[in-house]
NUKE-683475 format. One record per residue (C-alpha): residue number from 1; residue in one letter; y, z, x negated. Coordinates in steps of 0.02 Angstrom, whole numbers, plus 50000, padded with zeros to 5 digits. Example, Ala and Ser with C-alpha at 12.3 -4.5 7.8 and 13.67 -1.06 7.14 Angstrom:
<rs>
+-----+------+-------+-------+-------+
: pos : code :    yy :    zz :    xx :
+-----+------+-------+-------+-------+
:   1 :    A : 49775 : 50390 : 49385 :
:   2 :    S : 49947 : 50357 : 49316 :
+-----+------+-------+-------+-------+
</rs>
This chain:
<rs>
+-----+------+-------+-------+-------+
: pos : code :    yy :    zz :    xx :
+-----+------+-------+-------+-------+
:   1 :    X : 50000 : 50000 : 50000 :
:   2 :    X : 50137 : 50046 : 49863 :
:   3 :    X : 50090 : 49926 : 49748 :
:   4 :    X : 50096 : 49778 : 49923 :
:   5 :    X : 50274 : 49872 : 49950 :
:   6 :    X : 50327 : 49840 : 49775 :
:   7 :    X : 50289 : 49669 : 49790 :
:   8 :    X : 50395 : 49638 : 49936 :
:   9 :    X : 50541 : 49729 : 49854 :
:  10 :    X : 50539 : 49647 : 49689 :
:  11 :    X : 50504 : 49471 : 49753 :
:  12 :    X : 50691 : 49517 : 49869 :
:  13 :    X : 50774 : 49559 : 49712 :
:  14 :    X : 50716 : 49403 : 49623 :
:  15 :    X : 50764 : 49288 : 49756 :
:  16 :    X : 50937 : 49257 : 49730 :
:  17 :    X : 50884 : 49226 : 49532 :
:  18 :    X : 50747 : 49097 : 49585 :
:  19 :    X : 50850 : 48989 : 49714 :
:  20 :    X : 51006 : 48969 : 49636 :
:  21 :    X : 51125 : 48838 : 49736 :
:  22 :    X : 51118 : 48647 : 49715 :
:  23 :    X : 50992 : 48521 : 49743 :
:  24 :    X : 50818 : 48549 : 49847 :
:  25 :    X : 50658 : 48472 : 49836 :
:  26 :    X : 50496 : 48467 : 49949 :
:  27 :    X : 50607 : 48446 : 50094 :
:  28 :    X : 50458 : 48422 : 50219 :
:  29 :    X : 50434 : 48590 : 50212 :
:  30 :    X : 50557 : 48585 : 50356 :
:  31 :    X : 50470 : 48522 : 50481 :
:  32 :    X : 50343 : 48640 : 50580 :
:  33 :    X : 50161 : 48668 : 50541 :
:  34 :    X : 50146 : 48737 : 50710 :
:  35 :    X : 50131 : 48664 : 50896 :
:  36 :    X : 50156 : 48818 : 50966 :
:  37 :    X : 50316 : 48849 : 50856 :
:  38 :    X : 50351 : 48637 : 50867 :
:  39 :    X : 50353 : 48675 : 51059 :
:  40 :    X : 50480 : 48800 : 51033 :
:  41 :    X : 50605 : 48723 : 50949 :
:  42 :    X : 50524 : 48691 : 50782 :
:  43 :    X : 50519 : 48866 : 50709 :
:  44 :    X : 50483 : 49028 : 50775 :
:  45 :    X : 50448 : 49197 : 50666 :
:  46 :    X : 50444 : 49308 : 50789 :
:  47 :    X : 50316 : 49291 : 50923 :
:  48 :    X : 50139 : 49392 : 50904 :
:  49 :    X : 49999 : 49288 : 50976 :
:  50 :    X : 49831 : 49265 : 50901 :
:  51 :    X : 49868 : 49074 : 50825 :
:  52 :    X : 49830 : 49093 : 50674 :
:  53 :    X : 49963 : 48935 : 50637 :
:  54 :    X : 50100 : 49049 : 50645 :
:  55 :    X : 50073 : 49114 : 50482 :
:  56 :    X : 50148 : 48962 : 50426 :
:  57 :    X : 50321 : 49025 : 50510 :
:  58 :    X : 50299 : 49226 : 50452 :
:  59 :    X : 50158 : 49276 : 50356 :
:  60 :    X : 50194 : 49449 : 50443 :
:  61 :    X : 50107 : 49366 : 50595 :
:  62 :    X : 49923 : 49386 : 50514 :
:  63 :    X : 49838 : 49514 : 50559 :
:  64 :    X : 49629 : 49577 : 50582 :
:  65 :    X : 49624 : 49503 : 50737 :
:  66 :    X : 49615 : 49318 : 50665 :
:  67 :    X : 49482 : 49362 : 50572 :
:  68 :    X : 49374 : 49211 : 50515 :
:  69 :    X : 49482 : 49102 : 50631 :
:  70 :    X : 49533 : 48905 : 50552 :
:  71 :    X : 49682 : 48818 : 50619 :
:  72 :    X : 49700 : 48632 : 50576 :
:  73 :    X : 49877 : 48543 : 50636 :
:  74 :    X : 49937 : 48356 : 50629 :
:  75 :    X : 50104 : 48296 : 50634 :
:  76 :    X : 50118 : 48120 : 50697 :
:  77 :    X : 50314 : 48107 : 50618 :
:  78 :    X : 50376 : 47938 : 50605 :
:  79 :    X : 50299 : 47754 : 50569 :
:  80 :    X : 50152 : 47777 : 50469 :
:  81 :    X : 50207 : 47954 : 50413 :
:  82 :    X : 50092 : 48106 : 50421 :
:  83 :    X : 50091 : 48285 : 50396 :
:  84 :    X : 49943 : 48398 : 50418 :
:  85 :    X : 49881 : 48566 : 50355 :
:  86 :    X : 49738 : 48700 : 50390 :
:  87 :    X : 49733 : 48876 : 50375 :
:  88 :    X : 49581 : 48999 : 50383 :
:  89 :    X : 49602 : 49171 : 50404 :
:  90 :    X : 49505 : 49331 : 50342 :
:  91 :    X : 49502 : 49513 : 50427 :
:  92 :    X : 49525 : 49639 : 50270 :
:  93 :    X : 49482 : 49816 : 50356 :
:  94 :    X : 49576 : 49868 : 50491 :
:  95 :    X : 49751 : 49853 : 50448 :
:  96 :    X : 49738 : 49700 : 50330 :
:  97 :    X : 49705 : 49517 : 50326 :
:  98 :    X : 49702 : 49371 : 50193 :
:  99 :    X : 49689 : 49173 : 50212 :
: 100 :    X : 49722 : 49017 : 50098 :
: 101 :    X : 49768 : 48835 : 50174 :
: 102 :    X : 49850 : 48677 : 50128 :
: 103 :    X : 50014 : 48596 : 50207 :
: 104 :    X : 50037 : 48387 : 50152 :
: 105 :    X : 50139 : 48248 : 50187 :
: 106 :    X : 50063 : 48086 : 50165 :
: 107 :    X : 50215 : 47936 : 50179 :
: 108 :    X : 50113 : 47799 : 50202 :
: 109 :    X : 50106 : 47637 : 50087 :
: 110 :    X : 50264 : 47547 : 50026 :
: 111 :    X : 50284 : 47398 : 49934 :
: 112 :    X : 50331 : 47385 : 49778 :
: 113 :    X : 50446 : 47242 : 49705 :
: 114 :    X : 50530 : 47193 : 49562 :
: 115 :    X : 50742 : 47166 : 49561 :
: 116 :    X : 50704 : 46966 : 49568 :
: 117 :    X : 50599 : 47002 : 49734 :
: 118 :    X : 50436 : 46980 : 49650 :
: 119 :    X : 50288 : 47083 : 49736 :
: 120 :    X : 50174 : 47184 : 49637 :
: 121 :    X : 50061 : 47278 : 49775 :
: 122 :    X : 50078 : 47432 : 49862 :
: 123 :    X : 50143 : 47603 : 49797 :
: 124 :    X : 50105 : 47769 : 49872 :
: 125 :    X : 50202 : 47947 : 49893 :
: 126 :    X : 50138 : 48126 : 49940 :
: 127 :    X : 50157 : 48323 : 49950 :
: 128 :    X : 50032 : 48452 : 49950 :
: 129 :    X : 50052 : 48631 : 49940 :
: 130 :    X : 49927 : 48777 : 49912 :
: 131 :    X : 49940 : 48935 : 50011 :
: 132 :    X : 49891 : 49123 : 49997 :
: 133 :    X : 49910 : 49232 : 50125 :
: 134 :    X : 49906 : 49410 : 50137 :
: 135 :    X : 49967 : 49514 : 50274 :
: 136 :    X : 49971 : 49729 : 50293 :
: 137 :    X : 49998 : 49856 : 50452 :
: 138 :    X : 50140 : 49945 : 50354 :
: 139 :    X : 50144 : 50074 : 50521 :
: 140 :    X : 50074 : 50046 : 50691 :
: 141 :    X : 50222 : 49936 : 50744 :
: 142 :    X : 50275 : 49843 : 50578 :
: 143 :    X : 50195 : 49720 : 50464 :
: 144 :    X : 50222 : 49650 : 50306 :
: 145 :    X : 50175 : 49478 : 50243 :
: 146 :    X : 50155 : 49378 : 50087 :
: 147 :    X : 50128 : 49172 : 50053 :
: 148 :    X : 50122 : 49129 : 49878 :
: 149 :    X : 50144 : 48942 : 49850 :
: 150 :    X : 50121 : 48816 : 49733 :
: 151 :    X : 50175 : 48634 : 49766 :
: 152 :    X : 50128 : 48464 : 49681 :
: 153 :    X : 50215 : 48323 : 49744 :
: 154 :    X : 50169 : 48144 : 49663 :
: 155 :    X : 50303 : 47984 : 49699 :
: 156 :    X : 50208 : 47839 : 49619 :
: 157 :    X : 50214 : 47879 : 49445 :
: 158 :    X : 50346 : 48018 : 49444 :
: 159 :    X : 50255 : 48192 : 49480 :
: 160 :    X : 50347 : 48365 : 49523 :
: 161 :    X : 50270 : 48550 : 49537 :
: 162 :    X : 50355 : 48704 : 49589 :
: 163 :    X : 50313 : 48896 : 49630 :
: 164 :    X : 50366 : 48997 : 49784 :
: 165 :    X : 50353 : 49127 : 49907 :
: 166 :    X : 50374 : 49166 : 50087 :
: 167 :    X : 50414 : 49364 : 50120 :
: 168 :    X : 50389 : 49417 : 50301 :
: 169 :    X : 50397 : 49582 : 50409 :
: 170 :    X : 50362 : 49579 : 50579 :
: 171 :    X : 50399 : 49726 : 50731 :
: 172 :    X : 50284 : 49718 : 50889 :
: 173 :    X : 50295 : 49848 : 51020 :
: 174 :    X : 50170 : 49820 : 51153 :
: 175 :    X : 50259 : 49946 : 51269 :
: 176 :    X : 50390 : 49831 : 51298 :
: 177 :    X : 50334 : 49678 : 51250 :
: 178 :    X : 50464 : 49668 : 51114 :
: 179 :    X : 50438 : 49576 : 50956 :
: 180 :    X : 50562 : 49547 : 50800 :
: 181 :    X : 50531 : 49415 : 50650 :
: 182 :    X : 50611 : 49418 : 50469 :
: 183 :    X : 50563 : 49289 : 50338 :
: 184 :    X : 50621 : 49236 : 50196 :
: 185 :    X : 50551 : 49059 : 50161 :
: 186 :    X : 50532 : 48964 : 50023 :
: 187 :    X : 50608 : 49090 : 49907 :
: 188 :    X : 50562 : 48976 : 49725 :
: 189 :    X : 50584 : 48823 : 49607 :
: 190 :    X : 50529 : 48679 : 49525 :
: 191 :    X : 50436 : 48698 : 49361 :
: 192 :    X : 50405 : 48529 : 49343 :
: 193 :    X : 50552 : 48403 : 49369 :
: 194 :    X : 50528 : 48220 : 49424 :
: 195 :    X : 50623 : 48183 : 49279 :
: 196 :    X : 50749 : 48279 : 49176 :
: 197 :    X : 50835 : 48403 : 49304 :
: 198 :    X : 50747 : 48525 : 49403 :
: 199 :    X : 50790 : 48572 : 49572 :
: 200 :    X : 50760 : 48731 : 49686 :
: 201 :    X : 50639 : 48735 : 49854 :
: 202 :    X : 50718 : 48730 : 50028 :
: 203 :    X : 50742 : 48879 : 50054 :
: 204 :    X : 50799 : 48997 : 50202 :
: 205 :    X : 50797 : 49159 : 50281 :
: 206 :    X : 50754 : 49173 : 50474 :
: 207 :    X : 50772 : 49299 : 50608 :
: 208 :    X : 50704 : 49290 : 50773 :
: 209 :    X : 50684 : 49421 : 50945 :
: 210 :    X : 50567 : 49379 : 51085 :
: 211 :    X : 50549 : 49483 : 51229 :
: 212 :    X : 50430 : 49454 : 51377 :
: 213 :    X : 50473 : 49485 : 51545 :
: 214 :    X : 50372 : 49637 : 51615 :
: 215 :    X : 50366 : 49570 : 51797 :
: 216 :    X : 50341 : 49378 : 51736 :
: 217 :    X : 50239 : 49287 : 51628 :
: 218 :    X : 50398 : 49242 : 51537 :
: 219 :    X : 50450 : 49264 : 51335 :
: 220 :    X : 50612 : 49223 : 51286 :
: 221 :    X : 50637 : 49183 : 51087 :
: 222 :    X : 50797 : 49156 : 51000 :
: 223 :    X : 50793 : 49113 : 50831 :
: 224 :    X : 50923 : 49135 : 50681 :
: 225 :    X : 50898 : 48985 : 50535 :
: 226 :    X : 51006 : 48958 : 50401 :
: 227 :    X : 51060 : 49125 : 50386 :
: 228 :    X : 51082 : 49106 : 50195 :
: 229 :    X : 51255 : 49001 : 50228 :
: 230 :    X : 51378 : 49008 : 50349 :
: 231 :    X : 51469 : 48834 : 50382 :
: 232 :    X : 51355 : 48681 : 50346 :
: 233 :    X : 51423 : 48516 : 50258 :
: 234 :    X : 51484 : 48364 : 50391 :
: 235 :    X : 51489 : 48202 : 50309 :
: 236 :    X : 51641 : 48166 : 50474 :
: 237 :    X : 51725 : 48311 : 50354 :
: 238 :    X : 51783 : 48387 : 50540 :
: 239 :    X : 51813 : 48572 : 50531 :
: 240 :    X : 51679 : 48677 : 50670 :
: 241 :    X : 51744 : 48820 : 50775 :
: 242 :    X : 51662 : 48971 : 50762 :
: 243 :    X : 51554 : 48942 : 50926 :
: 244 :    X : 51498 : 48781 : 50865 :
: 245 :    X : 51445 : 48837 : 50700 :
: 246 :    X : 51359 : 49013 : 50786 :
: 247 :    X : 51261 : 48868 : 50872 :
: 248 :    X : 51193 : 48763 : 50730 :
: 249 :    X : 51111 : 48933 : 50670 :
: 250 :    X : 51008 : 48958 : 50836 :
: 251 :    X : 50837 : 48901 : 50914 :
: 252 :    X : 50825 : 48945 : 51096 :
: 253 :    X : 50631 : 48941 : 51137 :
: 254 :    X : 50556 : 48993 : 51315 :
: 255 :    X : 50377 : 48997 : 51353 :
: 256 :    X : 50253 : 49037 : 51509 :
: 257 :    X : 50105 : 49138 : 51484 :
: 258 :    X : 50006 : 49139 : 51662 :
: 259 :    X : 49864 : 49191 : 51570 :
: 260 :    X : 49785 : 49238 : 51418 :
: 261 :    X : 49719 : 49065 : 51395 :
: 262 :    X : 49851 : 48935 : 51452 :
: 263 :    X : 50017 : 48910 : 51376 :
: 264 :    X : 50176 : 48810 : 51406 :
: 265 :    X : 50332 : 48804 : 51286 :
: 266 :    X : 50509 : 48719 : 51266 :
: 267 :    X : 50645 : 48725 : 51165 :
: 268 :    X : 50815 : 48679 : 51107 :
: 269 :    X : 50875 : 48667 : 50911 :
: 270 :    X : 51063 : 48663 : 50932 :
: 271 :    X : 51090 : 48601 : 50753 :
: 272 :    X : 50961 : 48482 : 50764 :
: 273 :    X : 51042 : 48426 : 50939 :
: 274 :    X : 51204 : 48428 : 50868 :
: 275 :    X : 51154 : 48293 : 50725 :
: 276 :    X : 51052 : 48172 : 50819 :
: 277 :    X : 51180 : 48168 : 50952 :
: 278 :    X : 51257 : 47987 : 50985 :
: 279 :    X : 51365 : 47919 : 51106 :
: 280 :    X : 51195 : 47817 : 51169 :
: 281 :    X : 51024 : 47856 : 51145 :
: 282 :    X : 50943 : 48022 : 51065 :
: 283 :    X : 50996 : 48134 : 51229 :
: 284 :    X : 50848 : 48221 : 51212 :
: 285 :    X : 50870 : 48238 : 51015 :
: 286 :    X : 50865 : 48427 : 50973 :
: 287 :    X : 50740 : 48477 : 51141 :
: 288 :    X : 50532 : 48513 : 51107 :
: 289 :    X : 50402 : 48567 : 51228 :
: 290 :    X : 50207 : 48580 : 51226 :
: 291 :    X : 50075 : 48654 : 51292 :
: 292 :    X : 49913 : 48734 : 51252 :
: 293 :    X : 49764 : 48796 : 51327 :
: 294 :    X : 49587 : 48903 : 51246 :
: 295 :    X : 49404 : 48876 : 51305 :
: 296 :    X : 49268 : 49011 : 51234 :
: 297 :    X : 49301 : 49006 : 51045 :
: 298 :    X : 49412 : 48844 : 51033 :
: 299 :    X : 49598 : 48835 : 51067 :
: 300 :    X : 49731 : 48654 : 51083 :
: 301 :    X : 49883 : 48633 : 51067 :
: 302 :    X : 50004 : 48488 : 51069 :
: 303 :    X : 50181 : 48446 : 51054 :
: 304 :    X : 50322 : 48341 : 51069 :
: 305 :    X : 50498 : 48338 : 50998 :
: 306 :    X : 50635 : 48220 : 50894 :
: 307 :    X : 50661 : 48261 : 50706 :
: 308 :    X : 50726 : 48067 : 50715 :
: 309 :    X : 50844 : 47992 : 50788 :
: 310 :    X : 50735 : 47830 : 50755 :
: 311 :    X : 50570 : 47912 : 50840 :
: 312 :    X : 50490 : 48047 : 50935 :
: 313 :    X : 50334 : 48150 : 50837 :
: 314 :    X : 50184 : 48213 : 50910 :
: 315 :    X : 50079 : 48366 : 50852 :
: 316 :    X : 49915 : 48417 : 50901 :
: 317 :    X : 49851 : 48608 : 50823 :
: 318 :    X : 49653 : 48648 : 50846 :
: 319 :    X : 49580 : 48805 : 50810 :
: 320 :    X : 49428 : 48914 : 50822 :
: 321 :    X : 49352 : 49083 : 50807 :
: 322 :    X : 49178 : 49099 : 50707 :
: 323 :    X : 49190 : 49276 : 50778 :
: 324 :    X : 49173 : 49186 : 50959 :
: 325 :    X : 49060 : 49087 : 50916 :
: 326 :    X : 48956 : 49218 : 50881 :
: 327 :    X : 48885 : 49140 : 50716 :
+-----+------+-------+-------+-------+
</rs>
């Protein structure tokens, strides 16, 4: 317990040394791992279900209770791009739990050409990144959680590798159906460059609150993002008002929860609304919603949402307990 605790503290302290300002690479890191958390607006770190894809979001959100349960998630995102990953999950006692996965993005083929037009064949681009999990009941009501990362990222013949961490805690009170998310995501660097310079990790901290309804199947979720800056860069060079810029930090996420094995989600990313919106087209740029549904030991989910303007993606996320199963 101390030594998890003095992990969590010294990784805080270092954060600020590791992600210095400037440049950021692995950007695709961005985009959810999650249909239940697509469906919601495209990130969510504070709701406590038993998807084991929500690690992904807050590693604060593993717990026992996902023991020996894998997760495997597809993001249909634009053209012939694809981004996947799968998680599985290990009970560790009763107040702890581990799991490793793997998040990619696979960009599909290109051509390559020379300045004078002339083709030479195809050329190919990709991200992976390794995960490690581990998650600890620091009381009855609060959890801590821990991703380590490592990244490799290959772009025909330049290469890139980096380090990072995620640092979660998560507060659940079951009395009230209250539940409270803090992440830090993406707290690291590159530690090998594509070429000379190297470049720090997209990185954020998040804040979320949901809060069920206690005489409805309702949650309500609003989420902070971006809470390391303030005001955000506008290539129009227009100045925000307050208001504006409050909204370009918040995901507004509802869900319905008639039962313990049907869900249905939607959500609205103001920022993400706010820069896909056009005079024509894209009205539905910034808005998400999905569904999902369990039977026995297997659980589906799928979403919808625009991280385009040029497209909307589709994600599926399929799960399954072994302890269900029975095996």
């Amino acid at each position: 317990m101390r030594k998890f605790v003095l992990v969590i503290i010294l990784s805080g302290l270092l954060a600020p040394v590791w992600a210095q300002s400037g440049k950021s690479g692995f950007d695709y890191l961005l985009l959810p791992n999650s249909a239940r958390a697509s469906a919601l607006g495209g990130a969510n770190v504070s709701v406590v279900e038993n998807d084991v894809s929500l690690i992904y979001d807050n590693p604060a959100l593993l717990g026992p209770e996902m023991n020996l349960t894998l997760n495997a998630s597809y993001l249909a995102y634009i053209a012939d791009i694809g981004m996947g990953n799968v998680v599985f999950a290990k009970g560790l006692g009763e107040r702890s739990a581990w799991g490793i996965g793997a998040n990619y993005a696979n960009y599909g083929n290109m051509m390559e050409a020379t300045e004078d037009n002339r083709i030479l064949g195809d050329l190919k681009a990709s991200d992976i990144c390794g995960n490690i999990f581990f998650a600890h009941d620091l009381t009855d009501k609060i959890r801590g959680g821990i991703t380590g990362k490592f990244f490799y990222s290959n772009y025909y013949h330049n290469t890139a590798m980096g380090v990072g961490v995620d640092l979660g805690l998560s507060y659940y009170n079951p009395d009230n159906s209250l539940s409270i998310g803090l992440v830090g995501k993406n707290i690291g660097r590159q530690i090998k460059a594509y070429e000379e310079e190297l470049s720090g990790l997209p990185w954020d901290i998040q804040f979320g609150i949901s809060q069920k309804l206690s005489h409805a199947p309702i949650r309500f979720s609003i989420t902070g993002i971006y809470l390391k800056q303030w005001k955000f860069n506008d290539i129009y060079a227009t100045e925000d008002s307050f208001m504006k810029t409050l909204g370009k930090h918040l995901i507004i996420g509802v869900d319905l929860l008639p039962s313990d094995n049907f869900w249905i989600g939607v959500g609205y990313n103001l920022k993400r609304g706010m820069d896909m919106h056009l005079e024509e087209g894209n009205k539905f740029g910034g808005f998400s919603a999905g569904a999902g549904v369990k039977v026995k030991a297997f659980s589906i989910g799928c979403s919808v949402g625009k991280y385009n303007t040029s497209a909307t993606s589709f994600m599926v996320s399929v799960s399954t307990s072994f302890v269900e199963m029975k095996l």
